[in-house]
C-alpha atoms as a printed R data frame, in Angstrom:
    type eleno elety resid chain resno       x       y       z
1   ATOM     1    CA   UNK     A     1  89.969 114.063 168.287
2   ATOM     2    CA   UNK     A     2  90.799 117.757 167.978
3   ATOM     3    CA   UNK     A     3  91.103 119.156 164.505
4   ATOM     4    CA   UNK     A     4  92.414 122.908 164.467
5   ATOM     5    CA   UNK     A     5  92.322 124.649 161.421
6   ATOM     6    CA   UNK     A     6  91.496 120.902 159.496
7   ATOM     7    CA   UNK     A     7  94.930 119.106 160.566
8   ATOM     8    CA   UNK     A     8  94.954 116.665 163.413
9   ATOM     9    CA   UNK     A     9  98.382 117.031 164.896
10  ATOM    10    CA   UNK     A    10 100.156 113.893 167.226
11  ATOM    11    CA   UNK     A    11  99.818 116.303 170.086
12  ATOM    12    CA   UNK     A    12  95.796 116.808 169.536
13  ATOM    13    CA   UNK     A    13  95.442 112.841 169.418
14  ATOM    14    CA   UNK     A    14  97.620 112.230 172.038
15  ATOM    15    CA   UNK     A    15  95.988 114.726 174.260
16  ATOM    16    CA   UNK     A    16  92.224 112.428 173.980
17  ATOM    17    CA   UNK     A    17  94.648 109.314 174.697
18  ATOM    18    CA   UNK     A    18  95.022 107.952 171.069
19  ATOM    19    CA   UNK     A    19  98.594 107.699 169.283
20  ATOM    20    CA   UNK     A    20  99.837 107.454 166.054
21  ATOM    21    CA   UNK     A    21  99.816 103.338 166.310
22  ATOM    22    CA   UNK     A    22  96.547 103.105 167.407
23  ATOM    23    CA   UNK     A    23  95.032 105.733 164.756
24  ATOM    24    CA   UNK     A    24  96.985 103.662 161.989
25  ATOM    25    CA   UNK     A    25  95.805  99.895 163.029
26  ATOM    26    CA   UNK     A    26  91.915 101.882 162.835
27  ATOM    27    CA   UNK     A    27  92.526 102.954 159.730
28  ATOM    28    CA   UNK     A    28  93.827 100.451 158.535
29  ATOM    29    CA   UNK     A    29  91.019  97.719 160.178
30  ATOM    30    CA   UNK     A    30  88.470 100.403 158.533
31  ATOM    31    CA   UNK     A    31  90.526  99.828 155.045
32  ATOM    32    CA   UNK     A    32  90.137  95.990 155.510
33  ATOM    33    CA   UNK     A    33  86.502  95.789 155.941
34  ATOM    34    CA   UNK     A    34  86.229  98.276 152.875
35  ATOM    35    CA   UNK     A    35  88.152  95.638 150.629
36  ATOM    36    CA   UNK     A    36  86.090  92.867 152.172
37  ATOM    37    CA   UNK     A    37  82.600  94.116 151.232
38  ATOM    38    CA   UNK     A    38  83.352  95.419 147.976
39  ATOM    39    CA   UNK     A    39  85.237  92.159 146.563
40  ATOM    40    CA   UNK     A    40  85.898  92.802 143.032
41  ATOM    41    CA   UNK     A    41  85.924  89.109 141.879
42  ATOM    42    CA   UNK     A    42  82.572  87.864 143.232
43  ATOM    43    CA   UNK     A    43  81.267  90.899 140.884
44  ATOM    44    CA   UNK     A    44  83.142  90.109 138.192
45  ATOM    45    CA   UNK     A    45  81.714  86.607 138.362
46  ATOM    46    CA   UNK     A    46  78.537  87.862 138.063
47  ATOM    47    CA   UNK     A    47  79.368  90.113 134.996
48  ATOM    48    CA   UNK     A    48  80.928  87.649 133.605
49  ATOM    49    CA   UNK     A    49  77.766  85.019 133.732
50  ATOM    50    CA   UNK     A    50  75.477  87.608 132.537
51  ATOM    51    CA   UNK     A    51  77.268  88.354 129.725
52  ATOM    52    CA   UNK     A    52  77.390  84.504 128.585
53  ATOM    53    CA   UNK     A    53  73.663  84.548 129.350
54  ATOM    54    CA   UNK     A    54  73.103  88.048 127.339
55  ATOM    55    CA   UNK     A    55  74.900  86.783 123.954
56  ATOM    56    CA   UNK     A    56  73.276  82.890 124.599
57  ATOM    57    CA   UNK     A    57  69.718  84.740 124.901
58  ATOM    58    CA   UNK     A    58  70.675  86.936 121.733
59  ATOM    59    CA   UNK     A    59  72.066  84.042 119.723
60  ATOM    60    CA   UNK     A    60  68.505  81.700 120.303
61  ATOM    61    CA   UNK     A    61  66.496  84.857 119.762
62  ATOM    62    CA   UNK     A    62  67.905  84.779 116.738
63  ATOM    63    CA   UNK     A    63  67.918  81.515 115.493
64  ATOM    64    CA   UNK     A    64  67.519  82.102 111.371
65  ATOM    65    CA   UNK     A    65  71.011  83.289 111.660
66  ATOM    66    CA   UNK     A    66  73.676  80.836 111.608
67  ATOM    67    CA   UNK     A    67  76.491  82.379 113.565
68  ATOM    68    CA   UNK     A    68  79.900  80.418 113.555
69  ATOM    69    CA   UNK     A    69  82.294  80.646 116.459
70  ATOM    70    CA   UNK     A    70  85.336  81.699 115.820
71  ATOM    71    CA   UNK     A    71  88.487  80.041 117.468
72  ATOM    72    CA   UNK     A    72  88.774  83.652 119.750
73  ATOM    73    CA   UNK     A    73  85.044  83.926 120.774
74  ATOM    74    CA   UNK     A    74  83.781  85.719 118.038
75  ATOM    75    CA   UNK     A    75  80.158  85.381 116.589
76  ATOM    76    CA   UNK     A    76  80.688  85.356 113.015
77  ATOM    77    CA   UNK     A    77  77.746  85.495 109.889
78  ATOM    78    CA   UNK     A    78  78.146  86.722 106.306
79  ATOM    79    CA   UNK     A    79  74.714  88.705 105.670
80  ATOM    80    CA   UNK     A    80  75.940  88.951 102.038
81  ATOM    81    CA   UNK     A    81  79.268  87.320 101.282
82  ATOM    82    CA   UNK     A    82  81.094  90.130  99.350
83  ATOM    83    CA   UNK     A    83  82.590  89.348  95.424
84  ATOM    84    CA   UNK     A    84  85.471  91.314  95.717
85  ATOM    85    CA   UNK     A    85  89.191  90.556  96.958
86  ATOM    86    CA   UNK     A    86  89.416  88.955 100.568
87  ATOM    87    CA   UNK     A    87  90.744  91.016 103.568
88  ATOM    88    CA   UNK     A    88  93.733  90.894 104.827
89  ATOM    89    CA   UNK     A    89  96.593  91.791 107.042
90  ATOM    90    CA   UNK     A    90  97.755  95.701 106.137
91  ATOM    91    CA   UNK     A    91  95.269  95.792 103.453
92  ATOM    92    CA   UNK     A    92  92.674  99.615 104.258
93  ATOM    93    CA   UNK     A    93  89.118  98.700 104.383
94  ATOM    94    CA   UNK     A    94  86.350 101.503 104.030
95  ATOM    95    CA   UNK     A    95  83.789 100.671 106.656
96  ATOM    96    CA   UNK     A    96  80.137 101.693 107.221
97  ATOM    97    CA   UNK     A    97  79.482 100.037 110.575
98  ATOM    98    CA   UNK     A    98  76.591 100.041 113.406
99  ATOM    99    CA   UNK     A    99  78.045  98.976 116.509
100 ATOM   100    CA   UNK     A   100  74.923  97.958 119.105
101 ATOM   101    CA   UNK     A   101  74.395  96.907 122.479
102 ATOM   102    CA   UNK     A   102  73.097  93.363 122.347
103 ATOM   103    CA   UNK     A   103  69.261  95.334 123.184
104 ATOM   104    CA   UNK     A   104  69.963  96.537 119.985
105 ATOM   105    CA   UNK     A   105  70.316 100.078 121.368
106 ATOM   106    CA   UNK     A   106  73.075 102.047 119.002
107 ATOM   107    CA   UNK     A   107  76.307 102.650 121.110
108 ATOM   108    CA   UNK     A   108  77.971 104.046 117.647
109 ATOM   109    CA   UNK     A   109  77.564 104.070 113.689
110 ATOM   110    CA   UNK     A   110  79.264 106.146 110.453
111 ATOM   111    CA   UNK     A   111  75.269 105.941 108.910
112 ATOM   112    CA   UNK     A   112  74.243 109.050 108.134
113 ATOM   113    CA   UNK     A   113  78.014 110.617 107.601
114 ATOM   114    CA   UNK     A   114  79.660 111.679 104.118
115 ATOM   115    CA   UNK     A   115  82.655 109.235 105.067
116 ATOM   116    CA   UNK     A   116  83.296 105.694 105.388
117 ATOM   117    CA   UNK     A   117  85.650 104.471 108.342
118 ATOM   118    CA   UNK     A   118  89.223 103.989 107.072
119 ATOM   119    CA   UNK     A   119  90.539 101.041 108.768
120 ATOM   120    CA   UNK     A   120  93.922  99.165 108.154
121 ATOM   121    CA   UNK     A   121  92.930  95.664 108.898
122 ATOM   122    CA   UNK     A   122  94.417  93.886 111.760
123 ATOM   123    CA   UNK     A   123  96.503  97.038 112.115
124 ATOM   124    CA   UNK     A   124  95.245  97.361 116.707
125 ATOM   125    CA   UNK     A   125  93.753 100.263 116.339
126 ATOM   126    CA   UNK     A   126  90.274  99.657 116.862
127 ATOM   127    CA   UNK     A   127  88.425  96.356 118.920
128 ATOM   128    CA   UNK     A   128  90.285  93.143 118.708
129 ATOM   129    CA   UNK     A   129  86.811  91.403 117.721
130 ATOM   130    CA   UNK     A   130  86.139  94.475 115.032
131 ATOM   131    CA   UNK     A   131  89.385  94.313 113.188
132 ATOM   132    CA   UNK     A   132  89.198  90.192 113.166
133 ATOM   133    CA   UNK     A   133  85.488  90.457 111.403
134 ATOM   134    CA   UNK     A   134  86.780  92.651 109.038
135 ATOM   135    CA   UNK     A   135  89.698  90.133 108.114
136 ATOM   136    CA   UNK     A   136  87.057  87.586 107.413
137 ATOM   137    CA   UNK     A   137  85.069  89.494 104.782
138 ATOM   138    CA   UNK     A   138  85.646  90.153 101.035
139 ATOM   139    CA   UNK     A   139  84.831  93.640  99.328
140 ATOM   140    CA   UNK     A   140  81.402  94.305  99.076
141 ATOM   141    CA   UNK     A   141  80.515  92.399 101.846
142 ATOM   142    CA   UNK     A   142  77.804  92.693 104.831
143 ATOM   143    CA   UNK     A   143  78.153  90.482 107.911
144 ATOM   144    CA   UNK     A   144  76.966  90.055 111.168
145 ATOM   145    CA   UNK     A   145  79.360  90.087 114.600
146 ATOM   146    CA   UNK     A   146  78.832  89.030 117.944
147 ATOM   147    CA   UNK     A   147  81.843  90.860 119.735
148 ATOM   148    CA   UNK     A   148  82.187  89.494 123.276
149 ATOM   149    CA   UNK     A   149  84.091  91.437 125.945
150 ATOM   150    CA   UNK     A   150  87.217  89.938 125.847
151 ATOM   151    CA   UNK     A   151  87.461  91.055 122.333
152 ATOM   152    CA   UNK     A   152  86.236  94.290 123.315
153 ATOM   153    CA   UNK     A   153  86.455  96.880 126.268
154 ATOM   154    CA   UNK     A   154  87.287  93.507 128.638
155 ATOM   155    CA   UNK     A   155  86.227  92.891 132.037
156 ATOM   156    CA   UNK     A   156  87.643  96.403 132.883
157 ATOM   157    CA   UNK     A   157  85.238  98.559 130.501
158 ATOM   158    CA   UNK     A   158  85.697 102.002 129.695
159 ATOM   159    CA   UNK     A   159  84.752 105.583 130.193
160 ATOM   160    CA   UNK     A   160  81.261 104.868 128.710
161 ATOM   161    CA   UNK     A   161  81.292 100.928 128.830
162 ATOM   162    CA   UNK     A   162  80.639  98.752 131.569
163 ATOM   163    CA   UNK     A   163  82.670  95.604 132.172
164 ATOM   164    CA   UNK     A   164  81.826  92.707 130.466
165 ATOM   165    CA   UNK     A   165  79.794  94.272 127.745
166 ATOM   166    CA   UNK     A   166  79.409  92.326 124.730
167 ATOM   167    CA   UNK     A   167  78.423  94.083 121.143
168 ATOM   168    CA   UNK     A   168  77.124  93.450 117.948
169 ATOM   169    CA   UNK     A   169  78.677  95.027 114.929
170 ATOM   170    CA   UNK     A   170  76.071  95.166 111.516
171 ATOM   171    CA   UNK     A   171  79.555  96.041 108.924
172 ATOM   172    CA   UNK     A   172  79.480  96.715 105.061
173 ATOM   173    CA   UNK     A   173  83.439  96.470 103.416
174 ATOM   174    CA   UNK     A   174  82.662  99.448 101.040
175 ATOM   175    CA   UNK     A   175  86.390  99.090  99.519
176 ATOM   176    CA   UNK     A   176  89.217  97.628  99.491
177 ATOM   177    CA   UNK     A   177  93.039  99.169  98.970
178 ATOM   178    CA   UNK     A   178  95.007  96.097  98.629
179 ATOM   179    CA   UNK     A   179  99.037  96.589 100.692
């Protein structure tokens, strides 16, 4: 193949005997075997497994707490059930959060910061499985979550997240504003 000036022209390719249709079916052949050997769902299997395995390892390593599973896949414990009025819908919680990687390795946190997080509950802004542990808790509250991927970044991930990355989320309700 002849490439002047970094453009193969039909007359260059047809000149070494290959055309168009020929240079297409190779291309697309090559295109093929590309989608072949990097199939997406036999990976996504395995993601998928070792996540179930990564939050089944975390949950028997620790045993002394009593998560409950929430209808949505949610890990769920009150660390210190709160005395004030119960979240809900609309209502603006004041957060002071740690969100971990199940190694316990800090992925983000407000600790350390002047201000709490300012979050309207159930209002879609932040991690499906965030916002529904907040609705759970009562002002003045500390609890324990267990965030698997489908209520967080998803089998698709992020940026900075890999697929099918489950978290753990230590949260303290602060404050309540009542809607």
């Amino acid at each position: 193949m002849i490439i002047a000036e970094g453009i193969v022209t039909k007359n260059s390719l047809m000149a070494h005997g290959i055309s168009l249709r020929h240079l297409f079916m190779l291309s697309g052949f090559i295109t093929l075997i590309s989608l072949i050997s990097c199939n997406p769902e036999v990976n996504n299997e395995e993601l998928e497994v070792k996540e179930e395995m990564d939050i089944s390892n975390f949950i028997s390593n620790n045993d002394t707490i009593d998560f409950v599973v929430k209808n949505s896949g949610l890990y769920y414990y009150d660390l210190f059930e709160g005395t004030g009025a119960q979240a809900e819908t609309n209502d603006t919680a004041y957060i002071i959060y740690v969100m971990q990687y199940l190694n316990m390795g800090v992925f983000e946190t407000n600790i350390g910061t002047k201000d709490t997080l300012k979050v309207l509950v159930n209002g879609g802004k932040y991690l499906k499985g965030f916002e529904e542990g907040i609705s759970y808790m009562k002002e003045g509250g500390k609890s324990l979550l267990v965030v698997p991927s489908i209520l967080a970044f998803g089998s698709e991930g992020s940026l900075y997240v890999s697929p099918y990355t489950p978290f753990l989320f230590q949260i303290y309700l602060v404050k309540l504003k009542k809607h």
